[in-house]
C-alpha positions as CSV (number, residue, x, y, z in Angstrom):
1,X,0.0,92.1,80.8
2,X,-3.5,93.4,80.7
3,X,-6.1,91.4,78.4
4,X,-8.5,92.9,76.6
5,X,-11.7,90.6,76.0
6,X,-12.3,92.7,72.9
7,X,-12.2,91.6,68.9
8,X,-13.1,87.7,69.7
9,X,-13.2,85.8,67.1
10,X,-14.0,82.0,67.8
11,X,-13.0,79.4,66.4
12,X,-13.9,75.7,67.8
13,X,-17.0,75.1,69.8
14,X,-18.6,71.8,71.1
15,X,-21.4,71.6,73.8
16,X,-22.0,68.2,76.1
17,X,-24.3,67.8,78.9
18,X,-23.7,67.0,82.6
19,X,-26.1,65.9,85.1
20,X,-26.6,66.4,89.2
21,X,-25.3,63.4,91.2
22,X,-27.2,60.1,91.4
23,X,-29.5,59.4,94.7
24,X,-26.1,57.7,95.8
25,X,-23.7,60.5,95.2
26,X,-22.8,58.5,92.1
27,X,-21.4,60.1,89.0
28,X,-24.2,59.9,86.4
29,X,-22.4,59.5,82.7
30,X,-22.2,62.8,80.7
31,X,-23.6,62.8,77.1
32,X,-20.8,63.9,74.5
33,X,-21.3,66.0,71.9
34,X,-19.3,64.0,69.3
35,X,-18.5,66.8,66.7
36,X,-17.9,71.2,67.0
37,X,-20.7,72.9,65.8
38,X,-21.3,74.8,63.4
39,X,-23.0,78.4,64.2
40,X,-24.6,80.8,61.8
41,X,-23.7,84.5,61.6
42,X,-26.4,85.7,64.1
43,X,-25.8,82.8,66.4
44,X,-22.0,83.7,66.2
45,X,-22.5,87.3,67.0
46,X,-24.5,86.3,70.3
47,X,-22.3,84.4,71.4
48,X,-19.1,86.8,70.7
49,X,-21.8,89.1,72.4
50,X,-22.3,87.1,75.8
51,X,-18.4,86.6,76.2
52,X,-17.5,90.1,75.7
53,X,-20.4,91.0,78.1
54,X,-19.3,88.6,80.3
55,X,-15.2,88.8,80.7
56,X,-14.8,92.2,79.4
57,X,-17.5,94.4,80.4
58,X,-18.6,92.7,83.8
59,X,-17.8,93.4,87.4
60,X,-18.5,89.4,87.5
61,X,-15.7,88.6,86.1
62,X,-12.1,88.5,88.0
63,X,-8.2,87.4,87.4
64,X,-7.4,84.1,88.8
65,X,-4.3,82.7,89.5
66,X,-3.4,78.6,89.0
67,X,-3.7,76.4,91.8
68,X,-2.9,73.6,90.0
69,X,-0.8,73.3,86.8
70,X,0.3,70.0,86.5
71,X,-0.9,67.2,84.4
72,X,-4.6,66.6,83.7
73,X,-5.1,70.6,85.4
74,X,-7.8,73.3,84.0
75,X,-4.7,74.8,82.4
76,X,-2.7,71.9,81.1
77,X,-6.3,70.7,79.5
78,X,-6.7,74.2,77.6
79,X,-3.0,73.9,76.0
80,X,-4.1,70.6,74.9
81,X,-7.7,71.7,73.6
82,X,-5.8,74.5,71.9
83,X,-2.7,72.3,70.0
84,X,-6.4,69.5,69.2
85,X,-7.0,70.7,65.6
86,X,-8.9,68.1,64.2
87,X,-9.1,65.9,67.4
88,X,-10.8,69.3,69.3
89,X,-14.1,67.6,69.9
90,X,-12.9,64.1,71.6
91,X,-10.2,66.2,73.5
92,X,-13.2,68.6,75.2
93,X,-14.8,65.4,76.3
94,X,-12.7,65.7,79.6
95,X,-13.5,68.9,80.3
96,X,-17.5,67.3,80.6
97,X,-15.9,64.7,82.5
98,X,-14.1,67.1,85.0
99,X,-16.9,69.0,85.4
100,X,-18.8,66.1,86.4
101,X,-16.3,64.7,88.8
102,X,-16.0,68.7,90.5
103,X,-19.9,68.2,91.5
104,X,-19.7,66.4,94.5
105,X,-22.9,67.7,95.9
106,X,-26.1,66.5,94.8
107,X,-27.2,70.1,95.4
108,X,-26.0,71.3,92.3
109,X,-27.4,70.8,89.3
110,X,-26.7,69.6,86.0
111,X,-26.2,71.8,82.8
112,X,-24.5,72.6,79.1
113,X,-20.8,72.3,78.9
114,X,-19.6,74.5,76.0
115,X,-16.2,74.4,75.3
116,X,-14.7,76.7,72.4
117,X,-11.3,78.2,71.1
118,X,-10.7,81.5,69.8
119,X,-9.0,84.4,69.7
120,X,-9.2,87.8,71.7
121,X,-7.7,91.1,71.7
122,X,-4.8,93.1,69.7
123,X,-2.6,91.1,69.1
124,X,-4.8,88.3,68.8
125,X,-4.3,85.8,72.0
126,X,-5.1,82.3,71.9
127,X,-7.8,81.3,74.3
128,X,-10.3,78.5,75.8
129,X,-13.2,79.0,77.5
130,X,-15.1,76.7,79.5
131,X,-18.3,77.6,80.3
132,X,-21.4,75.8,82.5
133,X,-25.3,76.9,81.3
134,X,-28.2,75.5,83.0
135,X,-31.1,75.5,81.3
136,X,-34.2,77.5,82.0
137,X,-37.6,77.8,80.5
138,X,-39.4,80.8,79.0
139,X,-41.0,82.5,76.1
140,X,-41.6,83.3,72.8
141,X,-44.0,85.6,71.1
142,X,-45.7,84.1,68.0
143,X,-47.6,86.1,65.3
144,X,-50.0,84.0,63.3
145,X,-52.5,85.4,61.1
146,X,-52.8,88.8,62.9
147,X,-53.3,87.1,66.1
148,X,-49.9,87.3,68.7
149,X,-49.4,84.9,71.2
150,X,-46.8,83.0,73.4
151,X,-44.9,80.0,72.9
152,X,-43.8,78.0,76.3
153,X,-40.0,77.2,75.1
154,X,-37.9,74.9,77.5
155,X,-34.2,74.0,78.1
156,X,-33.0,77.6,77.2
157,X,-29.4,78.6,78.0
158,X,-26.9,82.0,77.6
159,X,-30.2,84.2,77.2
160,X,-29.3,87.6,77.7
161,X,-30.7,87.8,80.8
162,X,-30.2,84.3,83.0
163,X,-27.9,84.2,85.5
164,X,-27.3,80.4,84.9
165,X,-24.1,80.5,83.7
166,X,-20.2,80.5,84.6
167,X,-17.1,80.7,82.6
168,X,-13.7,79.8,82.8
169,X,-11.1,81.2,80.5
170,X,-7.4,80.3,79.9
171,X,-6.0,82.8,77.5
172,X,-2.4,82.0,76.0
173,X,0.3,84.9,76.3
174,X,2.6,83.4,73.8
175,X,1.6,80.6,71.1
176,X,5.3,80.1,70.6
177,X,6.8,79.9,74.5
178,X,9.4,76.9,75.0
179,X,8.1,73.6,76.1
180,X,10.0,74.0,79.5
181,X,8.2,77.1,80.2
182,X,6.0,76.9,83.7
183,X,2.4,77.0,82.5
184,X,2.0,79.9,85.2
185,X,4.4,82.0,83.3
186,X,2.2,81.6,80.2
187,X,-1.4,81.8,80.7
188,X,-3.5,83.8,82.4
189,X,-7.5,82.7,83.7
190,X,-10.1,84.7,84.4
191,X,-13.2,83.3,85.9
192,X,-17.5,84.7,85.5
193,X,-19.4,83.6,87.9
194,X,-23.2,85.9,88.3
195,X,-23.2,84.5,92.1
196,X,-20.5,87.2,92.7
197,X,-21.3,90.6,93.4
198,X,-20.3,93.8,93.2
199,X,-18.8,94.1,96.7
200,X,-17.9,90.2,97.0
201,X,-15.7,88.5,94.9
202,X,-15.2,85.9,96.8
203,X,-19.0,84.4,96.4
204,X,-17.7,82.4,93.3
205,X,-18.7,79.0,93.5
206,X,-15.8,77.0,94.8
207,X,-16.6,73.7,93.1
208,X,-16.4,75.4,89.9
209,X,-13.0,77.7,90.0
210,X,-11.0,75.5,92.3
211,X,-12.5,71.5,91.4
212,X,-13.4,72.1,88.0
213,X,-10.7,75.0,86.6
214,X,-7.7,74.5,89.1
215,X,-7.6,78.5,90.1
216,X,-7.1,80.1,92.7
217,X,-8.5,83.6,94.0
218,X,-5.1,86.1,94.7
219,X,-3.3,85.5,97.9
220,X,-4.5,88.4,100.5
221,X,-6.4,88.4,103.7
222,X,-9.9,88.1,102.5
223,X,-9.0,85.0,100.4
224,X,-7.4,83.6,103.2
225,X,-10.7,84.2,105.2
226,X,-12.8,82.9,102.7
227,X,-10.4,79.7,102.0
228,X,-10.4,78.9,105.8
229,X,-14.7,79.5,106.0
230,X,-14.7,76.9,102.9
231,X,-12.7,74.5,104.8
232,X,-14.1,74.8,108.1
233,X,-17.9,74.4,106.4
234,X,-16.6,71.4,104.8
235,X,-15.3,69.6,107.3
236,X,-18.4,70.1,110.0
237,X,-20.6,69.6,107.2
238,X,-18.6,65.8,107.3
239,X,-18.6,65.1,111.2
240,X,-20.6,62.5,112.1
241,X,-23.0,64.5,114.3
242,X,-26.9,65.5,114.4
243,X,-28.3,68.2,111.7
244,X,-28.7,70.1,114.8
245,X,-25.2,69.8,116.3
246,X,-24.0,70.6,112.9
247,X,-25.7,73.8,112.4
248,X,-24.8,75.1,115.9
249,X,-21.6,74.7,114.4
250,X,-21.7,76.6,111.1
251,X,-23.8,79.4,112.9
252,X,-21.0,79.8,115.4
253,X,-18.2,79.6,112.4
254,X,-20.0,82.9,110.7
255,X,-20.5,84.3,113.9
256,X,-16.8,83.8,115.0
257,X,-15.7,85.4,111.0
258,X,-17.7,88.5,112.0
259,X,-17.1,89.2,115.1
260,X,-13.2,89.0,114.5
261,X,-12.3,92.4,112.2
262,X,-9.1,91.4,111.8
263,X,-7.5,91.6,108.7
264,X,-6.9,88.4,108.2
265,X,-7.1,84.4,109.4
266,X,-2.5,84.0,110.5
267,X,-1.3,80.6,111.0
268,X,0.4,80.6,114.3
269,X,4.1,80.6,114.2
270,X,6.1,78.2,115.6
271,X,9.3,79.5,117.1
């Protein structure tokens, strides 16, 4: 079944804050929004505006598959979000908290979790999207008595034009699909990430679509390159060896991934 990010209508939203590991690679408490918000019509259309740019209209934007679907999983939290009503807001609180957790490098920084429900497409789908914004500074122009000017505005986020953002999205096939139904047989997730490109999808940040969603990229030789690069990099990056040693190490892993054109990374088979 195709989706069509089209004729979104939302319906819940709520917006926390997460922050870049301690000096200690300590978790550092997320603040809660404690209540959904309540957007005027302009704000509303922007919005509706940045997610149709963003999963229908983008080459930034691909089809994921689960990787995990169990309980506490990106998925199992959006069919919870979804069947909240009025408990939506304290139920999003673990998507901050996930989010949070999925950060395990101090590297990355800290941002605006927004979490909303909606609607998308004919017929309308049930959907949740989870999306990361980190904040950026810029402008404003400001008229005053015939006089224009700029104001210095900080902690902007979702501007048309920043690439600080990512989204997850978990859309809903069929609101009404048995209990015993495989969550994989009744969702679909889609994932934006502006550190792909054009030519290479698999740029997405891994921390984000596997540690914080639970996805996936489709099964195929240059996922199964990418997946065994990511795991490689990880585990020199943990050897207990100089800085040096270690990037002799990674240079000779990307060296090794281009010099072999072979379609794909085979586990050997074991007669």
């Amino acid at each position: 079944m195709i989706i069509v990010f089209e004729n979104i209508s939302i319906a819940n939203v709520v917006i926390h804050e997460v922050f870049k590991r301690g000096p200690n690679r300590e978790i550092v408490d997320p603040i809660f929004g404690d209540q959904t918000i309540v957007l005027d019509a302009e704000a509303m259309t922007a919005l509706r505006d940045r997610l149709i740019k963003a999963l229908g209209q983008s080459s930034r934007c691909i089809e994921m598959d689960l990787h995990s679907e169990g309980a506490g999983s990106g998925v199992d939290l959006a069919k919870r979000l979804l069947d909240a009503g009025e408990n939506f807001a304290m139920a999003s609180r673990e998507v901050a908290l996930k989010l949070a957790g999925a950060q395990t490098r101090q590297d990355l920084p800290g941002g605006i979790v927004v979490v909303l429900t909606g609607t998308a497409g004919v017929p309308a789908k049930r959907f949740v999207c989870k999306l990361k914004a980190e904040p950026h500074n810029g402008f404003t122009r400001v008229a005053n008595a015939g006089v224009i000017s700029l104001q210095f505005l900080r902690d902007l986020i979702l501007t048309p034009q920043t690439r600080l953002y990512k989204i997850g999205c978990f859309v809903e096939l069929d609101q009404h699909s048995p209990a015993n139904r495989p969550l994989s047989e009744n969702w679909k997730a889609f994932i934006y990430d502006e550190t792909m490109s054009t030519s290479n999808k698999l740029s997405a940040a891994n921390y984000f679509y596997d540690g914080f969603l639970g996805l996936k990229f489709p099964q195929n030789g240059a996922t199964r390159t990418k997946e065994f690069h990511d795991h490689t990099k990880e585990f020199i990056k943990a050897l207990d060896v100089s800085p040096e040693r270690k990037n002799d190490l990674l240079n000779a892993l990307v060296t090794y991934l281009k010099v072999d054109q072979s379609p794909s990374i085979e586990s050997p088979r074991v007669s």
